[in-house]
C-alpha positions as CSV (number, residue, x, y, z in Angstrom):
1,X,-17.0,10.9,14.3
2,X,-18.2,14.7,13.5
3,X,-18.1,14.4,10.1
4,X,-20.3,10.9,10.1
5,X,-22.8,12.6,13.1
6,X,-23.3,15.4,11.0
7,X,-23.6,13.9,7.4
8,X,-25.6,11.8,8.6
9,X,-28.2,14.1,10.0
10,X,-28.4,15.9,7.1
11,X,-28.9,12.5,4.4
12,X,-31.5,11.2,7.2
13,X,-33.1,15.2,7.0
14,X,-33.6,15.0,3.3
15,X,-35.0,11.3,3.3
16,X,-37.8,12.6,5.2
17,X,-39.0,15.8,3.5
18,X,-38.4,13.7,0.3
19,X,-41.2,11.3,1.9
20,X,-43.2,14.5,3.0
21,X,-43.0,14.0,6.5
22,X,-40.8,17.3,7.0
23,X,-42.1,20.4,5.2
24,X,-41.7,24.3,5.3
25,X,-44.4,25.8,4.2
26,X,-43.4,28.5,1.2
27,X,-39.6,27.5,1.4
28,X,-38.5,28.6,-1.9
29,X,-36.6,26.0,-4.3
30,X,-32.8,25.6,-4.3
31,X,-30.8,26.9,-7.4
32,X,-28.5,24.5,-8.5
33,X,-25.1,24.2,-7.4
34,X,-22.2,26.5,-9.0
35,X,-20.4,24.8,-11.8
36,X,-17.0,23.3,-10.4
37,X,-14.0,25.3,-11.7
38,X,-12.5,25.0,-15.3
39,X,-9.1,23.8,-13.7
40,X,-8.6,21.8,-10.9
41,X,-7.3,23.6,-7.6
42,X,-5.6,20.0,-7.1
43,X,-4.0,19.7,-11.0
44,X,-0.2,19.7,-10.7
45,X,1.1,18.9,-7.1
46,X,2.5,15.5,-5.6
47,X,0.6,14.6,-1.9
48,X,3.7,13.2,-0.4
49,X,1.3,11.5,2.8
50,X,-1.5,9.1,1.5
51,X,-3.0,6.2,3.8
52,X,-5.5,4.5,1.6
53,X,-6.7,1.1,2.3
54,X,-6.0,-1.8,3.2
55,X,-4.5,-0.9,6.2
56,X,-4.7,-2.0,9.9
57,X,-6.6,1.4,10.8
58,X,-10.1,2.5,8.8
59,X,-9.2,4.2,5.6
60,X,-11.2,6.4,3.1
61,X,-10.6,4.8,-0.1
62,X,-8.9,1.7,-1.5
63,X,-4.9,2.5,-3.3
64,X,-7.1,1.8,-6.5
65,X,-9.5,4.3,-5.8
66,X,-7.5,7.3,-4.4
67,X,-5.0,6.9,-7.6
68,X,-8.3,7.4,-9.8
69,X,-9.6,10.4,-8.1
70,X,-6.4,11.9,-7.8
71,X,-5.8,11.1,-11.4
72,X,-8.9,12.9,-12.3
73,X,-8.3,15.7,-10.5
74,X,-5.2,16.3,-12.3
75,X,-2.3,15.5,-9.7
76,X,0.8,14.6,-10.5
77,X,1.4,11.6,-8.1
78,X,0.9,10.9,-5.1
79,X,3.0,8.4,-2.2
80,X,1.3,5.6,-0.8
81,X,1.7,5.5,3.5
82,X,1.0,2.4,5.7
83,X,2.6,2.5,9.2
84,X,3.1,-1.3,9.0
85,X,3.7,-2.6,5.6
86,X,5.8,-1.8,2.9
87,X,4.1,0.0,0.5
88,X,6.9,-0.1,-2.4
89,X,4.6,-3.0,-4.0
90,X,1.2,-1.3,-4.1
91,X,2.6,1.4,-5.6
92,X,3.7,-0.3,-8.4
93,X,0.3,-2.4,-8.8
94,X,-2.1,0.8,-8.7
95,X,0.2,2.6,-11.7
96,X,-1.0,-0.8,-13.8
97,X,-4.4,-1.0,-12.9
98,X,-4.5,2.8,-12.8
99,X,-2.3,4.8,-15.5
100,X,-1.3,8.3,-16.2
101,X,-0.4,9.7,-12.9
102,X,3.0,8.6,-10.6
103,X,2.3,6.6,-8.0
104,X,5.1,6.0,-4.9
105,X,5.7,4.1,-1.6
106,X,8.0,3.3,1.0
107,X,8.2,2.3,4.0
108,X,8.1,3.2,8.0
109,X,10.5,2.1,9.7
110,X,8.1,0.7,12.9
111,X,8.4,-2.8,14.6
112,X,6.2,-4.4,11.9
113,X,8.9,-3.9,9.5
114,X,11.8,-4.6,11.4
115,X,12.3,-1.6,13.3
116,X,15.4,1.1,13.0
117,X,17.7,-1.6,10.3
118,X,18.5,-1.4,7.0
119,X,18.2,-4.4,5.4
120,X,14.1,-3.3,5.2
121,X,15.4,0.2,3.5
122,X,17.7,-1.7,0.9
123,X,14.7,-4.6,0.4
124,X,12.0,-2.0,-0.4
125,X,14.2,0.4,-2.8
126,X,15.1,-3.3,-4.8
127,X,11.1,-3.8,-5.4
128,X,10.6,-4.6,-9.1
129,X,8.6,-1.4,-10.5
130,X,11.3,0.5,-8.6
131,X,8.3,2.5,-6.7
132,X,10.0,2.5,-3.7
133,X,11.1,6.1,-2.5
134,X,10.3,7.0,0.7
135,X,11.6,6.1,4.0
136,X,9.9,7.7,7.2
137,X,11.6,7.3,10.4
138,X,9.3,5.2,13.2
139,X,5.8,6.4,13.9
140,X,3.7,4.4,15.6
141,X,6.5,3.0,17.7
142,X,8.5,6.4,18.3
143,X,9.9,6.7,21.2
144,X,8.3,10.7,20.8
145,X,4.9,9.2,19.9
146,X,4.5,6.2,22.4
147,X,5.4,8.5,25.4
148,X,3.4,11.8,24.4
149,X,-0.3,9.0,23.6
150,X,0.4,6.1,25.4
151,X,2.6,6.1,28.4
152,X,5.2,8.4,29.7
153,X,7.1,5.6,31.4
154,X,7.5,3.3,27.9
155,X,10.7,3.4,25.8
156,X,10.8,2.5,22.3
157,X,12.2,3.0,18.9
158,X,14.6,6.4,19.1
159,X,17.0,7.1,16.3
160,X,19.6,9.7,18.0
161,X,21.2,9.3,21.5
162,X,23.0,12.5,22.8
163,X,23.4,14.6,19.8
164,X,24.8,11.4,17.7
165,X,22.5,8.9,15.5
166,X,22.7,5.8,16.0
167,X,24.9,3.1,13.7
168,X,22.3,1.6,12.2
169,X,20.3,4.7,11.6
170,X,23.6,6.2,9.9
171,X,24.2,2.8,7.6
172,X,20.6,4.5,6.5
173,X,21.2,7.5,5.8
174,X,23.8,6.2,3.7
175,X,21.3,4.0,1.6
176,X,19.1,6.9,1.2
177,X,22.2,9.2,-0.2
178,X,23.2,6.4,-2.3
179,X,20.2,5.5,-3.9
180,X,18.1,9.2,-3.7
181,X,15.6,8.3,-1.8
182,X,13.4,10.6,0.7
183,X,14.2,10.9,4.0
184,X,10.5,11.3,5.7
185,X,11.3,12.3,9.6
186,X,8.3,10.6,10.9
187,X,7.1,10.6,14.5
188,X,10.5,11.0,16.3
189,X,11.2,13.6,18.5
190,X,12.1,17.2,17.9
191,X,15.6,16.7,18.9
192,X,16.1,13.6,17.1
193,X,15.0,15.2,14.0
194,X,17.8,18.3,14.5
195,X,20.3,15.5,14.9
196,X,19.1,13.4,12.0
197,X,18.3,16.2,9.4
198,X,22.2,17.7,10.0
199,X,23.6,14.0,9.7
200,X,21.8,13.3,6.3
201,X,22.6,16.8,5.4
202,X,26.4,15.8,5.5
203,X,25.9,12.2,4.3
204,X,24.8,13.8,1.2
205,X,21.2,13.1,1.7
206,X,19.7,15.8,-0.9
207,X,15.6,15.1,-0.1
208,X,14.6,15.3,3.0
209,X,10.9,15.9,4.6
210,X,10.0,16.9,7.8
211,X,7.0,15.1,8.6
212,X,4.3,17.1,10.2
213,X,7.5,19.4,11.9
214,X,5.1,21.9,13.7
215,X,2.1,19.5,15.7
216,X,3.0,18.7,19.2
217,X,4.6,15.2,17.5
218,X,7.4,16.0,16.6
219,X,6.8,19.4,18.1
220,X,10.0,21.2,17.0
221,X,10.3,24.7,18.1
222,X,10.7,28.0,16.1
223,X,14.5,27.8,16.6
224,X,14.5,24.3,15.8
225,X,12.3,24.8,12.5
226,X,14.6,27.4,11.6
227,X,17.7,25.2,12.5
228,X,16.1,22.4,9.8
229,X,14.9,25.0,7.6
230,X,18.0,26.6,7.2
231,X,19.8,23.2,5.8
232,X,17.2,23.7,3.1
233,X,14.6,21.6,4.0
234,X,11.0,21.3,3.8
235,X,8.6,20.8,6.3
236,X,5.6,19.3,5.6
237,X,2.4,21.6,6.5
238,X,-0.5,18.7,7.7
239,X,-3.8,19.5,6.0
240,X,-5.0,16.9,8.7
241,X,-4.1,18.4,11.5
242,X,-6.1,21.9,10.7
243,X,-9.2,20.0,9.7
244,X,-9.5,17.6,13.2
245,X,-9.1,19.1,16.2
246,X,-7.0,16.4,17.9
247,X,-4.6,17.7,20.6
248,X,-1.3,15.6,18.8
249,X,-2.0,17.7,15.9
250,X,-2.1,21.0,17.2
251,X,-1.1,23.1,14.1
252,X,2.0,25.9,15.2
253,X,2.2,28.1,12.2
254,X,4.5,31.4,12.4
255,X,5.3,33.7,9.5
256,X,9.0,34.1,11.2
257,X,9.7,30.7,8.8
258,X,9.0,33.0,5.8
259,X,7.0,29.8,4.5
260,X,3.7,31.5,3.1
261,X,1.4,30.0,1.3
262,X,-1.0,27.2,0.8
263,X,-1.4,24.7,4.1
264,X,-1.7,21.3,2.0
265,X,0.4,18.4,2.3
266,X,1.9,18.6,-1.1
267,X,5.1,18.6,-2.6
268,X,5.2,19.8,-6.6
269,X,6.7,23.3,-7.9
270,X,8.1,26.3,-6.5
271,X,6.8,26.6,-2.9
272,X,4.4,24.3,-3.1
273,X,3.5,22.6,0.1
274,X,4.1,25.4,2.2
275,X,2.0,26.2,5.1
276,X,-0.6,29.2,6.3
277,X,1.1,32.5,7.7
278,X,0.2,33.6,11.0
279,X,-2.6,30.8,11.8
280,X,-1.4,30.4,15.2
281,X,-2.5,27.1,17.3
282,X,-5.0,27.7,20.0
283,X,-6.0,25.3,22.7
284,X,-8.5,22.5,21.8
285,X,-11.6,24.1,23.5
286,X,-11.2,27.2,22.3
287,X,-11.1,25.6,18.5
288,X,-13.4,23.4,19.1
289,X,-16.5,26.1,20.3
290,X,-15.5,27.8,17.4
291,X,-16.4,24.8,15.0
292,X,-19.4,24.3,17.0
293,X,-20.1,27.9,16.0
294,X,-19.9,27.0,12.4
295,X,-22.3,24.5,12.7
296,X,-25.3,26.2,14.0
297,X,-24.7,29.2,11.6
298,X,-24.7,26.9,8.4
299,X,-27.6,25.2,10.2
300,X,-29.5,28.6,10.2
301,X,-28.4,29.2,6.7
302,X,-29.9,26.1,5.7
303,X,-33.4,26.9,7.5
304,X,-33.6,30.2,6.1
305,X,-33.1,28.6,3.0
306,X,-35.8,26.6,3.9
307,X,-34.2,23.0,2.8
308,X,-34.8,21.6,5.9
309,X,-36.0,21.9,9.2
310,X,-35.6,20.2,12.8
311,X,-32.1,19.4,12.0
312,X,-30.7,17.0,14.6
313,X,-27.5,18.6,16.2
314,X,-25.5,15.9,17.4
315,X,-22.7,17.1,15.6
316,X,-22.1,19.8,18.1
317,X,-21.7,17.1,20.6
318,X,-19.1,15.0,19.0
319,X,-16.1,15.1,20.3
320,X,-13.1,14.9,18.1
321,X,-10.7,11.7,19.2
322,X,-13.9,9.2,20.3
323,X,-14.2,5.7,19.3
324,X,-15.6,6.5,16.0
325,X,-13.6,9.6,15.5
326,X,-10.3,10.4,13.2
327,X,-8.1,7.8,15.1
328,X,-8.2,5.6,11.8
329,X,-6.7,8.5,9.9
330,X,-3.6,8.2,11.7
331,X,-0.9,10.6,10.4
């Protein structure tokens, strides 16, 4: 993992020149850091797409731990993900233990909970603490997603067959009009989210998400983001996906959506959530040489500031997607 290689260089760097073992001779002290801003730059919005732990893939920080932070930093709320557990429950546990800030889940509608049927939608809505608000059509086990990562030749969960959705998938929708919940698009096709979205639109559906709408899963096209966007929708701009160069979450950003703005994940106010004008996805080598780039010139920075010197650089040789890279932050 990048990040990991390259923090820890640095840590291991500053344990020796703290031991006097690495030294620049007339390196100049550091002045302190610049005070952190008077309001927080995270105080107000909602981050609809949390995985925090536990969880079947390595996560960050515990529900417990993310609410508190978050809390601190002034959100409004944020919703609890897990690809294979309802998370309706934990939500409703981490508002006790931690207080003041909203705290949702939901659930995916993969194999581990049942697949594409609605008895798991109308279940997780009834949880006592009534945290249950999101439901996000299959990931893990998307037809879309298993054939893009895992093998062309699989079929799996699909929602939509030939410009229709499917009965179960419609009995649903209706649940989620009913009871005003969030319909979350998840890892399903671009097609399958056309077909959905209009469905939900005329089922009376009045929230509806389009999860990560622009990587290469789902992978909708301009027309089709228009299409979606036009029913008043909002597609969800993946902070993820810009930060790790990982080729499922190749960012396609186009100022013809008229969505300027911030690129977070976040819902909360007018226009919040909306994604970076004109940042245009390029291929993976091409964005990965130019992080590389950014490496060695902070690295120079940092000599000339004299805080260390001899700085491993195995960071430039991570490559994004290994066994102990950003898989475990599954979108």
């Amino acid at each position: 993992m990048a990040i990991r290689t390259r923090f820890g260089a640095r840590f291991g760097a500053f344990a020796l020149a703290d031991a006097g073992l690495l030294f620049m001779a007339g390196a100049k002290a550091q002045v302190g850091f610049p005070p952190p801003p008077k309001v927080s730059p995270a105080a107000g919005p909602i981050d609809m797409h949390v995985h925090p732990d536990p969880d079947v893939f390595g996560r960050a920080l515990t529900d417990f731990e993310l609410a508190t932070v978050a809390r601190r930093k002034g959100m409004h709320g944020i919703v609890f993900k897990n690809h294979v557990a309802n998370t309706a429950d934990r939500a409703a546990l981490a508002m006790q233990q931690v207080p003041d800030i909203e705290i949702w889940g939901g659930i995916v509608l993969n194999k581990a909970n049942g697949g594409v049927n609605s008895s798991a939608v109308e279940w997780m809505h009834r949880m006592s603490g009534e945290r249950g608000k999101i439901v996000w059509l299959p990931t893990m086990d998307s037809d879309k997603r298993v054939k893009t990562l895992v093998d062309k030749n699989q079929s799996v969960l699909v929602v939509a067959v030939n410009g229709k959705v499917l009965p179960e998938m419609e009995e649903i929708l209706k649940i989620i009009a009913r009871d005003n919940l969030v319909l979350a698009t998840g890892h399903v096709s671009a097609d399958e989210v056309v077909v959905v979205v209009k469905r939900a639109v005329e089922l009376g559906v009045k929230n509806i998400l389009i999860t990560h709408g622009l990587t290469n899963i789902p992978g909708l096209s301009m027309e089709q983001a228009k299409q979606v966007k036009a029913l008043g929708e909002k597609i969800e701009r993946d902070l993820l996906s810009a930060v790790h160069d990982r080729p499922h979450c190749a960012v396609q950003v186009d100022d013809e959506l008229g969505q300027g703005g911030r690129g977070r994940r976040v819902e909360g106010g007018e226009g919040a959530g909306r994604g970076q004008s004109g940042a245009l996805h390029r291929p993976r080598s091409a964005r990965h040489d130019d992080a590389a780039q950014r490496h060695r010139e902070r690295d120079r920075r940092g000599a000339r500031r004299g805080r260390v010197a001899g700085r491993h650089r195995q960071d430039d040789e991570a490559q994004p997607g290994d066994p102990a890279g950003h898989e475990g932050l599954s979108a």
